[in-house]
PyMOL Python script that loads the backbone (N, CA, C, O; Angstrom):
from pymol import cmd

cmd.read_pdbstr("""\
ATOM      1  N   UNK A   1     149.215 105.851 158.836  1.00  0.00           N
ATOM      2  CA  UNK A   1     149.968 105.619 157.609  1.00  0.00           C
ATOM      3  C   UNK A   1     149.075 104.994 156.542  1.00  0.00           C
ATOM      4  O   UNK A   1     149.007 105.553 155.447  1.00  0.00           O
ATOM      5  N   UNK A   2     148.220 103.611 156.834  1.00  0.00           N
ATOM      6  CA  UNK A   2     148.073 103.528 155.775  1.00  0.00           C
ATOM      7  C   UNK A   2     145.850 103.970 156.020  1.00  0.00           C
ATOM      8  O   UNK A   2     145.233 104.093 157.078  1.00  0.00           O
ATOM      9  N   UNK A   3     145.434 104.053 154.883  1.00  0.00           N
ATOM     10  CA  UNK A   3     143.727 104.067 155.437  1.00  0.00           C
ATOM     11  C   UNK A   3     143.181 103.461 156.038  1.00  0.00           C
ATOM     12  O   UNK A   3     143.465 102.270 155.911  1.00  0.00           O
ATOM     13  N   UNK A   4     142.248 103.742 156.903  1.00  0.00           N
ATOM     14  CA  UNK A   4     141.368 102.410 157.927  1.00  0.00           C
ATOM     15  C   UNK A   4     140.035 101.655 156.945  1.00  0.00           C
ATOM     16  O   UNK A   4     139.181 100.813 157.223  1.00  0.00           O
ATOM     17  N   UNK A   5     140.224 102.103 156.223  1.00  0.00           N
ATOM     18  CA  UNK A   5     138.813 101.741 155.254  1.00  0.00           C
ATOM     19  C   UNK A   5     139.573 100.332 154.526  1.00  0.00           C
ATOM     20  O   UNK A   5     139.202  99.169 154.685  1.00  0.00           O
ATOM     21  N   UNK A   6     140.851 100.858 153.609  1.00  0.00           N
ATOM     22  CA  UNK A   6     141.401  99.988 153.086  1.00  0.00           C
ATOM     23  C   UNK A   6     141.650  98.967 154.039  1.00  0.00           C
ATOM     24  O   UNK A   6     140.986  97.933 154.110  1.00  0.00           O
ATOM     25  N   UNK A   7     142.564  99.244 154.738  1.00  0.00           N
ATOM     26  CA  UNK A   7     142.727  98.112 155.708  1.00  0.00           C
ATOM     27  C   UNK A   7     141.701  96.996 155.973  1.00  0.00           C
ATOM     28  O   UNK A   7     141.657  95.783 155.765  1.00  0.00           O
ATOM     29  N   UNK A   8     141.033  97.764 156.426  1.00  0.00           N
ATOM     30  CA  UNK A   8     139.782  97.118 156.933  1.00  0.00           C
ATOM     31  C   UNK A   8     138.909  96.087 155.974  1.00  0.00           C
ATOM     32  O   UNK A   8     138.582  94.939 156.273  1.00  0.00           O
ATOM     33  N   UNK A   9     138.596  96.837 154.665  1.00  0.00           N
ATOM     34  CA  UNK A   9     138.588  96.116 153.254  1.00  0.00           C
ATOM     35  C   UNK A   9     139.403  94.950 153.494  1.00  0.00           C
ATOM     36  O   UNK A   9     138.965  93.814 153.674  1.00  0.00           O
ATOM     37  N   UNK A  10     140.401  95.238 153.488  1.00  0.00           N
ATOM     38  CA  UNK A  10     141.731  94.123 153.318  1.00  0.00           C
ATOM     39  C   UNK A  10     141.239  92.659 154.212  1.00  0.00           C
ATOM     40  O   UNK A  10     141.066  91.517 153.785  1.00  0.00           O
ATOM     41  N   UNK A  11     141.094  93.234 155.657  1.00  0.00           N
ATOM     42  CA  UNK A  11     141.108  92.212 156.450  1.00  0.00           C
ATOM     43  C   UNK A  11     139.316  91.374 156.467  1.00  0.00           C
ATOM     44  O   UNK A  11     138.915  90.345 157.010  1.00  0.00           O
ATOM     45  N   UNK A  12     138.979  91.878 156.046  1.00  0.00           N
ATOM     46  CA  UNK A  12     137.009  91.139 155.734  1.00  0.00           C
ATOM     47  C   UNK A  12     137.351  90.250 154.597  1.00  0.00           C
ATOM     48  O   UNK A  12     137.076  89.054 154.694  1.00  0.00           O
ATOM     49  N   UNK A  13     138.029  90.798 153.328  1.00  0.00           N
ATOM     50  CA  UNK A  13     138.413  89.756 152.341  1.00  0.00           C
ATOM     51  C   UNK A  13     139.226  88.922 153.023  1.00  0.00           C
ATOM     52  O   UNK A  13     138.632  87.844 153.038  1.00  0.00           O
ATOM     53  N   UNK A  14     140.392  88.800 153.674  1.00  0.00           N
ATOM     54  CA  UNK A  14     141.234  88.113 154.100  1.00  0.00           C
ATOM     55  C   UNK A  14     140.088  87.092 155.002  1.00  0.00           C
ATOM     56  O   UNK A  14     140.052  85.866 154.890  1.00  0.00           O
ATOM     57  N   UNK A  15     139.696  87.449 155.395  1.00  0.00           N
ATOM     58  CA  UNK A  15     138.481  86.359 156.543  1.00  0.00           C
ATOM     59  C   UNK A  15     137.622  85.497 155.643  1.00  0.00           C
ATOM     60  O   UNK A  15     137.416  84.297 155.824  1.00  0.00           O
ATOM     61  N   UNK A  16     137.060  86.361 154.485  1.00  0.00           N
ATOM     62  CA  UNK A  16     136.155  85.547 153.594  1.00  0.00           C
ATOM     63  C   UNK A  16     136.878  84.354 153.149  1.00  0.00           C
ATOM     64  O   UNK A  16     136.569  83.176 153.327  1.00  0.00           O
ATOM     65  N   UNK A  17     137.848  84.828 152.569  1.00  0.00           N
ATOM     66  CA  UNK A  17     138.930  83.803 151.767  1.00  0.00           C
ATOM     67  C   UNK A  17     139.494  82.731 152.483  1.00  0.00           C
ATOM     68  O   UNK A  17     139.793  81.789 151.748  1.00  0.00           O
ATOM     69  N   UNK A  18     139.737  82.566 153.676  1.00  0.00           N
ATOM     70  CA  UNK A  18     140.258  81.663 155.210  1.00  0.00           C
ATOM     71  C   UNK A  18     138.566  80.978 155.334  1.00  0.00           C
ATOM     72  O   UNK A  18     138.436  79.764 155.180  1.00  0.00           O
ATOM     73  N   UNK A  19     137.689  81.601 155.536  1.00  0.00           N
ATOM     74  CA  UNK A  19     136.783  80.846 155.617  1.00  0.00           C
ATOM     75  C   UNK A  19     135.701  79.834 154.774  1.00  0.00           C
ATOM     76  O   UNK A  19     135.055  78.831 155.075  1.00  0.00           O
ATOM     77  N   UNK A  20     135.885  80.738 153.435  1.00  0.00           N
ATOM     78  CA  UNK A  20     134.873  79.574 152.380  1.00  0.00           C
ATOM     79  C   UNK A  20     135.480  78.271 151.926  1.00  0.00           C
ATOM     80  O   UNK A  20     134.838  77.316 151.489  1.00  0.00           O
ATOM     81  N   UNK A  21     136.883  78.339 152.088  1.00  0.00           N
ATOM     82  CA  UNK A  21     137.235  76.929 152.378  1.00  0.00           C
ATOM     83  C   UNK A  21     136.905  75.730 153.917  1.00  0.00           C
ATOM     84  O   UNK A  21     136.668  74.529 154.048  1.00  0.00           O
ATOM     85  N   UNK A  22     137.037  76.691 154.658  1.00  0.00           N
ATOM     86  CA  UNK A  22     136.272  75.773 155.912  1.00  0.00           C
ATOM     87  C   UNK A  22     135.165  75.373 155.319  1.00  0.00           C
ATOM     88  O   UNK A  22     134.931  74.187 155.084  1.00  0.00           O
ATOM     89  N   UNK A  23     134.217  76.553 154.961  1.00  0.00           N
ATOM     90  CA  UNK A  23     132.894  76.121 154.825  1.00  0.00           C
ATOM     91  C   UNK A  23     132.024  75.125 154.420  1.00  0.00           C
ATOM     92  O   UNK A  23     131.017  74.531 154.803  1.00  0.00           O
ATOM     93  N   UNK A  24     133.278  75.203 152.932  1.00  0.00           N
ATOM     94  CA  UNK A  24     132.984  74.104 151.784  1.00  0.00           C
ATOM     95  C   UNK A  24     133.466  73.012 152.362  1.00  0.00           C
ATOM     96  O   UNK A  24     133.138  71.996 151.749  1.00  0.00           O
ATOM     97  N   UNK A  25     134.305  72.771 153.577  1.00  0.00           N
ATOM     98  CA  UNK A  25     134.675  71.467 153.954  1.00  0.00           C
ATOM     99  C   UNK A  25     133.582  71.227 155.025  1.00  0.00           C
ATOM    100  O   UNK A  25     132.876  70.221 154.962  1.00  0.00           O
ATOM    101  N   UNK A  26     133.472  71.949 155.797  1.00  0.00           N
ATOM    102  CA  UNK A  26     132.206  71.692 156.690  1.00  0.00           C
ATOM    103  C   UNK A  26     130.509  71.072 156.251  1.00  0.00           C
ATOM    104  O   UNK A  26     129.776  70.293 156.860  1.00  0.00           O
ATOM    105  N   UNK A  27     130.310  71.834 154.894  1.00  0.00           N
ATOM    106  CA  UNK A  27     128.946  71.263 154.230  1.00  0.00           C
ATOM    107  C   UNK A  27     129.214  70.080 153.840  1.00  0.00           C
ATOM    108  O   UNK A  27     128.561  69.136 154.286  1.00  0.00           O
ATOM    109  N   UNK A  28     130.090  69.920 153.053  1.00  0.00           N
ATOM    110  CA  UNK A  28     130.927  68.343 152.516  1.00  0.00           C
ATOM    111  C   UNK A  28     130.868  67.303 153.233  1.00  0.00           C
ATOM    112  O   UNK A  28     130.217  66.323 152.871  1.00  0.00           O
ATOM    113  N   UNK A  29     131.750  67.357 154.725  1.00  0.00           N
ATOM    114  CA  UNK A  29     131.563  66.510 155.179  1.00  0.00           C
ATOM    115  C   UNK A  29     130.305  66.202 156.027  1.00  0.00           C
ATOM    116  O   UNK A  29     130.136  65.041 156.399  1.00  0.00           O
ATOM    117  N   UNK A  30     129.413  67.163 156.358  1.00  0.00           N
ATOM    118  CA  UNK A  30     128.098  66.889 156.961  1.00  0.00           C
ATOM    119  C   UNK A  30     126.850  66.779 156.463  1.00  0.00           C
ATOM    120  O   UNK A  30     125.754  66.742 157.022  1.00  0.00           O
ATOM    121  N   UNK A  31     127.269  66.720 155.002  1.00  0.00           N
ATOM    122  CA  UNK A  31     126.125  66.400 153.587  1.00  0.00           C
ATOM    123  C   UNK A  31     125.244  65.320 153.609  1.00  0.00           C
ATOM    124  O   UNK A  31     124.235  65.198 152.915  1.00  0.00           O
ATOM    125  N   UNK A  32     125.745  64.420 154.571  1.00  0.00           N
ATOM    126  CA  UNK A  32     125.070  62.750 154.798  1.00  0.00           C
ATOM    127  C   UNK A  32     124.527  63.136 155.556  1.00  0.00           C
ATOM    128  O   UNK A  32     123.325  62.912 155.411  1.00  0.00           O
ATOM    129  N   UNK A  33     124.892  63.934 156.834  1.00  0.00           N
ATOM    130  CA  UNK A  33     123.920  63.984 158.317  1.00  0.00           C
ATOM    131  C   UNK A  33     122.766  64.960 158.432  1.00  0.00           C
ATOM    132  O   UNK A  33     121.791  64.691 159.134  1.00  0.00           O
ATOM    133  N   UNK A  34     122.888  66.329 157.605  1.00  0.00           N
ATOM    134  CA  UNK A  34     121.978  66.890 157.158  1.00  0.00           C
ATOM    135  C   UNK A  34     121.170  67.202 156.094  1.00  0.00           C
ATOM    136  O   UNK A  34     121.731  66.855 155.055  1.00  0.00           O
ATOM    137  N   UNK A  35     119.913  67.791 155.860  1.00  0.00           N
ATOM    138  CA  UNK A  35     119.113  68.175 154.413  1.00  0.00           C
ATOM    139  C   UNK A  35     120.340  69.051 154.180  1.00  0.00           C
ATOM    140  O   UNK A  35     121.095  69.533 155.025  1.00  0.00           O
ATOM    141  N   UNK A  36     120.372  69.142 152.987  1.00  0.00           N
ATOM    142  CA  UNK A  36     121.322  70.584 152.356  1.00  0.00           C
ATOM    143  C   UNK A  36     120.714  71.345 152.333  1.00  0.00           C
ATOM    144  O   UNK A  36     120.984  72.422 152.866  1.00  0.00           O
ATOM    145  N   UNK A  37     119.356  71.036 151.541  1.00  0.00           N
ATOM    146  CA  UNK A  37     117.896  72.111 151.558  1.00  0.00           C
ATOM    147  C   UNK A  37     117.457  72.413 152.819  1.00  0.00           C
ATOM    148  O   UNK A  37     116.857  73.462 152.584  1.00  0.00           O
ATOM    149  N   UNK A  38     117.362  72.258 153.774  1.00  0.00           N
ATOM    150  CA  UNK A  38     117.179  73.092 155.185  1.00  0.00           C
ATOM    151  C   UNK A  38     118.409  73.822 155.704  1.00  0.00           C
ATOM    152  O   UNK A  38     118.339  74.891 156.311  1.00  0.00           O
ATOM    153  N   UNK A  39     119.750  73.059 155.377  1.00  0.00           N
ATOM    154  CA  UNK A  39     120.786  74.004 155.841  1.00  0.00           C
ATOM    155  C   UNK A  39     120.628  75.580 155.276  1.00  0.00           C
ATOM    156  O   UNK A  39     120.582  76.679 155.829  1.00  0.00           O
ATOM    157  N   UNK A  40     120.553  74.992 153.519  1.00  0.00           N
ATOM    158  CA  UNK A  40     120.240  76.617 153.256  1.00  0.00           C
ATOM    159  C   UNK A  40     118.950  77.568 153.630  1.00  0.00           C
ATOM    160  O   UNK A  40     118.765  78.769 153.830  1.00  0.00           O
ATOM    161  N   UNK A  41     118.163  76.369 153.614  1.00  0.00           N
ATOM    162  CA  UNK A  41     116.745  77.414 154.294  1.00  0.00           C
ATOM    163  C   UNK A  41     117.227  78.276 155.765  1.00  0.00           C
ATOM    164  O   UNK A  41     117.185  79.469 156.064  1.00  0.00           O
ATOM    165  N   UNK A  42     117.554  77.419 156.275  1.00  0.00           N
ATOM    166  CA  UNK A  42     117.524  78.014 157.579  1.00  0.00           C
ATOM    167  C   UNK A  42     118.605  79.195 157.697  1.00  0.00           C
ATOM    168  O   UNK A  42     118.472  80.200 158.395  1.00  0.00           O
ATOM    169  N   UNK A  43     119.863  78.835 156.761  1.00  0.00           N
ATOM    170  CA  UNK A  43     120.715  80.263 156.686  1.00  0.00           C
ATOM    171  C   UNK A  43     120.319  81.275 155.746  1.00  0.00           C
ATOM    172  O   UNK A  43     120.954  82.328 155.795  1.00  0.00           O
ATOM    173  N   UNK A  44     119.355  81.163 154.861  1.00  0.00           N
ATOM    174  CA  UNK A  44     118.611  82.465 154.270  1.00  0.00           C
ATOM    175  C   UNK A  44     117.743  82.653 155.480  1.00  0.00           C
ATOM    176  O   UNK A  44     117.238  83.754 155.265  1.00  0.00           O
ATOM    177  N   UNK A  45     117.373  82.312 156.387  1.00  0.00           N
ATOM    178  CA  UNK A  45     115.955  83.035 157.371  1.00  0.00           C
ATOM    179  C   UNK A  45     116.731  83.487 157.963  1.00  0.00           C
ATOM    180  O   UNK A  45     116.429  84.630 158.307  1.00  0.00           O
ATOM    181  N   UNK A  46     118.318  82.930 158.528  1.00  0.00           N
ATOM    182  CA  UNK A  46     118.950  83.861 159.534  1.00  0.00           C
ATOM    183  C   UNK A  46     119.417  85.010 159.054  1.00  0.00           C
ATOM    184  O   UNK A  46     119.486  85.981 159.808  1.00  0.00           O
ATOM    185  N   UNK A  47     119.797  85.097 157.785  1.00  0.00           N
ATOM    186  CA  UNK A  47     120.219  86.038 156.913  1.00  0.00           C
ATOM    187  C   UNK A  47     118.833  87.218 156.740  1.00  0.00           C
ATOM    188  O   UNK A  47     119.035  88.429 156.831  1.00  0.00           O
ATOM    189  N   UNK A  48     117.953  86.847 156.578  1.00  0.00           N
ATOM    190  CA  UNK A  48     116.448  87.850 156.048  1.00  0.00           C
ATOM    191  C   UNK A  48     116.666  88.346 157.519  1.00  0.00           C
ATOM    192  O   UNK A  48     117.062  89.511 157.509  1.00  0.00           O
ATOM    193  N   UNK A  49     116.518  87.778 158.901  1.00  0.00           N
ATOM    194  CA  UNK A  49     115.857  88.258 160.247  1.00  0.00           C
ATOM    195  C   UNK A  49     117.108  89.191 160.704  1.00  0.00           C
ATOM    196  O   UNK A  49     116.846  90.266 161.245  1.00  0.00           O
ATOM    197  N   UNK A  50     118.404  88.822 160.508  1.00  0.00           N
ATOM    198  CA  UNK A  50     119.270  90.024 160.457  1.00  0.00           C
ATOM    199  C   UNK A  50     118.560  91.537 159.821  1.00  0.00           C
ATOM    200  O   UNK A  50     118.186  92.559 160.397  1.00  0.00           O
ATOM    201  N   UNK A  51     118.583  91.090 158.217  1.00  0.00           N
ATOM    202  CA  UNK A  51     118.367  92.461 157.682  1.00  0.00           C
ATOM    203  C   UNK A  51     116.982  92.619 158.552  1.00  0.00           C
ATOM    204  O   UNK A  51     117.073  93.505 159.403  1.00  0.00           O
ATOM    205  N   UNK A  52     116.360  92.284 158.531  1.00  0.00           N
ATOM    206  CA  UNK A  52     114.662  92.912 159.574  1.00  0.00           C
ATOM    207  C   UNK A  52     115.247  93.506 160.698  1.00  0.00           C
ATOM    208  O   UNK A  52     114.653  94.451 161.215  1.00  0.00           O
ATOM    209  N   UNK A  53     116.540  93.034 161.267  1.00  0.00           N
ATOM    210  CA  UNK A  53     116.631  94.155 162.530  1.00  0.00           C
ATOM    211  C   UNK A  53     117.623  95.234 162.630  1.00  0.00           C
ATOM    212  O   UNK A  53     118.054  95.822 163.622  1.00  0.00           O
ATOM    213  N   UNK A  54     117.921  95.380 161.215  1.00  0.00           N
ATOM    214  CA  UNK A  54     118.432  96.379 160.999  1.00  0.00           C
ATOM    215  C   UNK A  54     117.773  97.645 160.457  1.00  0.00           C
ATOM    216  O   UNK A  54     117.960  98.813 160.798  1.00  0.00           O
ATOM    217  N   UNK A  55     116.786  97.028 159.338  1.00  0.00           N
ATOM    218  CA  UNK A  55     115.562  97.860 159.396  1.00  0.00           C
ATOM    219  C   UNK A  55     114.505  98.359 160.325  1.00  0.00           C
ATOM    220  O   UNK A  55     113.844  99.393 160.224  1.00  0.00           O
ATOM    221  N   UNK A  56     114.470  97.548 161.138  1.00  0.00           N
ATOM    222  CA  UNK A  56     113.775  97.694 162.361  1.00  0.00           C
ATOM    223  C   UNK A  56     114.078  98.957 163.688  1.00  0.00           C
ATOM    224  O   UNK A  56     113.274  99.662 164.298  1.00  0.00           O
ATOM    225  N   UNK A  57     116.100  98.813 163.813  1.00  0.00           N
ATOM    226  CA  UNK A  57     116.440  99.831 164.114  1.00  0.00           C
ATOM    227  C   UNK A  57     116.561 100.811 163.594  1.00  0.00           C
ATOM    228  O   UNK A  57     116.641 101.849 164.250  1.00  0.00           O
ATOM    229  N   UNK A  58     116.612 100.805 162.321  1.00  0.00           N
ATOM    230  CA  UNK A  58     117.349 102.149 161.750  1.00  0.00           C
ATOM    231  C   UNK A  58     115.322 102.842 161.471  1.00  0.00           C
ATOM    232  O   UNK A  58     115.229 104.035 161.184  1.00  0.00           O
ATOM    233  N   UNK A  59     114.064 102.070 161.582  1.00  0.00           N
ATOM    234  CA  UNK A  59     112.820 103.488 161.028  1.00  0.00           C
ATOM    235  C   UNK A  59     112.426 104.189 162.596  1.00  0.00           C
ATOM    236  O   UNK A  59     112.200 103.810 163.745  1.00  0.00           O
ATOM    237  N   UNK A  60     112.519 105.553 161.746  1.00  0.00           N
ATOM    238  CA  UNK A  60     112.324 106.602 162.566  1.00  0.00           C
ATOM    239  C   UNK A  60     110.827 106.896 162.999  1.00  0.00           C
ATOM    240  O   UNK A  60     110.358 107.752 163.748  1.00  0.00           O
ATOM    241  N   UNK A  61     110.236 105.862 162.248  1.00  0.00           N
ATOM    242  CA  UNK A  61     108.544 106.397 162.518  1.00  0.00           C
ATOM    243  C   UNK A  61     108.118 105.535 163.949  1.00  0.00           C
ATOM    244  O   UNK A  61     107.154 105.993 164.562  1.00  0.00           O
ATOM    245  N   UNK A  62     108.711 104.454 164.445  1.00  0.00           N
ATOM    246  CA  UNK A  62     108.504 104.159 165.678  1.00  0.00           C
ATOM    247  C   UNK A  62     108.538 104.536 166.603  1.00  0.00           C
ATOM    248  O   UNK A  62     109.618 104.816 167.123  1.00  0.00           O
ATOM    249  N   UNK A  63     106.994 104.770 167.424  1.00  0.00           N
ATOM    250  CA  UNK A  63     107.877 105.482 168.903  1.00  0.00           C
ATOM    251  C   UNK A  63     108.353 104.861 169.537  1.00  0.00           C
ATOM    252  O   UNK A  63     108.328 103.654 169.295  1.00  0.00           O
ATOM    253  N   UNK A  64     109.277 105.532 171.081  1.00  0.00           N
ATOM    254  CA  UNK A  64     110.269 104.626 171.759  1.00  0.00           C
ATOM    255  C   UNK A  64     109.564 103.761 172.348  1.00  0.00           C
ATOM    256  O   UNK A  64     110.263 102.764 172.533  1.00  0.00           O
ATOM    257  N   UNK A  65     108.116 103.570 172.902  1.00  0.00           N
ATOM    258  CA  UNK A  65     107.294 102.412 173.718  1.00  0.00           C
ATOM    259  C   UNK A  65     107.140 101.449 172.723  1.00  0.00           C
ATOM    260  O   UNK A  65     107.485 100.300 172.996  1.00  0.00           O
ATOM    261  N   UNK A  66     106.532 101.787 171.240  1.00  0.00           N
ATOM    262  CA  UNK A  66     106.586 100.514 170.213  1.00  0.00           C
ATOM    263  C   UNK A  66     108.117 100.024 170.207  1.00  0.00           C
ATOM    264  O   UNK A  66     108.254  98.803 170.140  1.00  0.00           O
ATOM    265  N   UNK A  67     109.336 100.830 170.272  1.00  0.00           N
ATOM    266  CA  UNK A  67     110.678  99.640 169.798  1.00  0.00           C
ATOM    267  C   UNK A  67     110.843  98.872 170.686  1.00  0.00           C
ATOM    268  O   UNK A  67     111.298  97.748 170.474  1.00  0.00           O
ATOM    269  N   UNK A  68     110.424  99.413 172.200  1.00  0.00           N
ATOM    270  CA  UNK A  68     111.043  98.797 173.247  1.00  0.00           C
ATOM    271  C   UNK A  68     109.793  97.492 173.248  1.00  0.00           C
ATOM    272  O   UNK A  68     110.379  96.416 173.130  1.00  0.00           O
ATOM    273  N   UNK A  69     108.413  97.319 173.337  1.00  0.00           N
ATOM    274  CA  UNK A  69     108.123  96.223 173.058  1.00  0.00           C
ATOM    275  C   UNK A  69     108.311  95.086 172.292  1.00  0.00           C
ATOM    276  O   UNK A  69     108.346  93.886 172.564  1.00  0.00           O
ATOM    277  N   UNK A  70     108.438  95.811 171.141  1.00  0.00           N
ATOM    278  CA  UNK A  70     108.902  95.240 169.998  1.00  0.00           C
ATOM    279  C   UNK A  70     110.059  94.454 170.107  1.00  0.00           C
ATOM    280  O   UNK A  70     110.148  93.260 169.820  1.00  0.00           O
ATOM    281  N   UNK A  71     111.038  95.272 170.585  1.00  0.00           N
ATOM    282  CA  UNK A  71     112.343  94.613 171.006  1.00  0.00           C
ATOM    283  C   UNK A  71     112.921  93.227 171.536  1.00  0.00           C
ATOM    284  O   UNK A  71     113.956  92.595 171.326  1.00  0.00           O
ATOM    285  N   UNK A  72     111.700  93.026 172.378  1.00  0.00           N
ATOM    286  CA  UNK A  72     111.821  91.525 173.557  1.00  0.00           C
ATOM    287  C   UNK A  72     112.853  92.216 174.576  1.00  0.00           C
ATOM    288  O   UNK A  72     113.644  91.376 175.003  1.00  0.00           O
ATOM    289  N   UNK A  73     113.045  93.338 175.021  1.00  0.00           N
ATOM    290  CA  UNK A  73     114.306  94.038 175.738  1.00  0.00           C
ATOM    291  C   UNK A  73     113.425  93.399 177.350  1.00  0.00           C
ATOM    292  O   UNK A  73     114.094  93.117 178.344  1.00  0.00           O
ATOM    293  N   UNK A  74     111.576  93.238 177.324  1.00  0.00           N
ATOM    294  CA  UNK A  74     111.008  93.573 178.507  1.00  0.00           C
ATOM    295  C   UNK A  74     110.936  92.002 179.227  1.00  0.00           C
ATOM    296  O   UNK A  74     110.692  91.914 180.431  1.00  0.00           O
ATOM    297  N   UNK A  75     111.174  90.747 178.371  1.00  0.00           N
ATOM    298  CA  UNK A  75     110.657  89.726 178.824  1.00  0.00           C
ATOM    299  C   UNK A  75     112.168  89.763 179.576  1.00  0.00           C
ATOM    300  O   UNK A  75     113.230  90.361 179.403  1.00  0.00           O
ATOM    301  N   UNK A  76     111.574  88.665 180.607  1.00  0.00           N
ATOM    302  CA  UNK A  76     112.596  88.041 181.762  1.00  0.00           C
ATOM    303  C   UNK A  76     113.712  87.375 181.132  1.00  0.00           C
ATOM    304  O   UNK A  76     114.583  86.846 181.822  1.00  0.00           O
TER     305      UNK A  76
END
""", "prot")
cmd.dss("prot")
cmd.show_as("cartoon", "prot")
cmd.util.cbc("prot")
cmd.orient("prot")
């Protein structure tokens, strides 16, 4: 009945909106115990190393022995 796209739209905004109020209460109150400036550093690096492994999966010029090293799939 109704689209899965919309929907779906619907419910990611609905999450954003429920959550940037946590958020903003969460930085707020832990503003004394941490740098602010490393909080954000460290969530832009987690943010950059995401996109790197998405790029990482999606190039086609790798062969399968380079991804799979690459990967860390081999360590214990």
């Amino acid at each position: 009945m109704f689209d899965r796209s919309l929907v779906a739209k619907l419910i990611v905004v609905g999450i954003v909106f429920l959550a940037a109020p946590v958020c903003f209460i969460f930085v707020n109150s832990m503003q004394e115990l941490i740098n602010i400036h490393c909080f954000f550093a460290a969530l832009i690096i987690f943010w950059m190393d995401a996109c790197w492994r998405v790029e990482f999966e999606l190039e086609p010029a790798l062969c399968p022995d380079c991804r799979y090293l690459l990967s860390g799939e081999w360590r214990p």
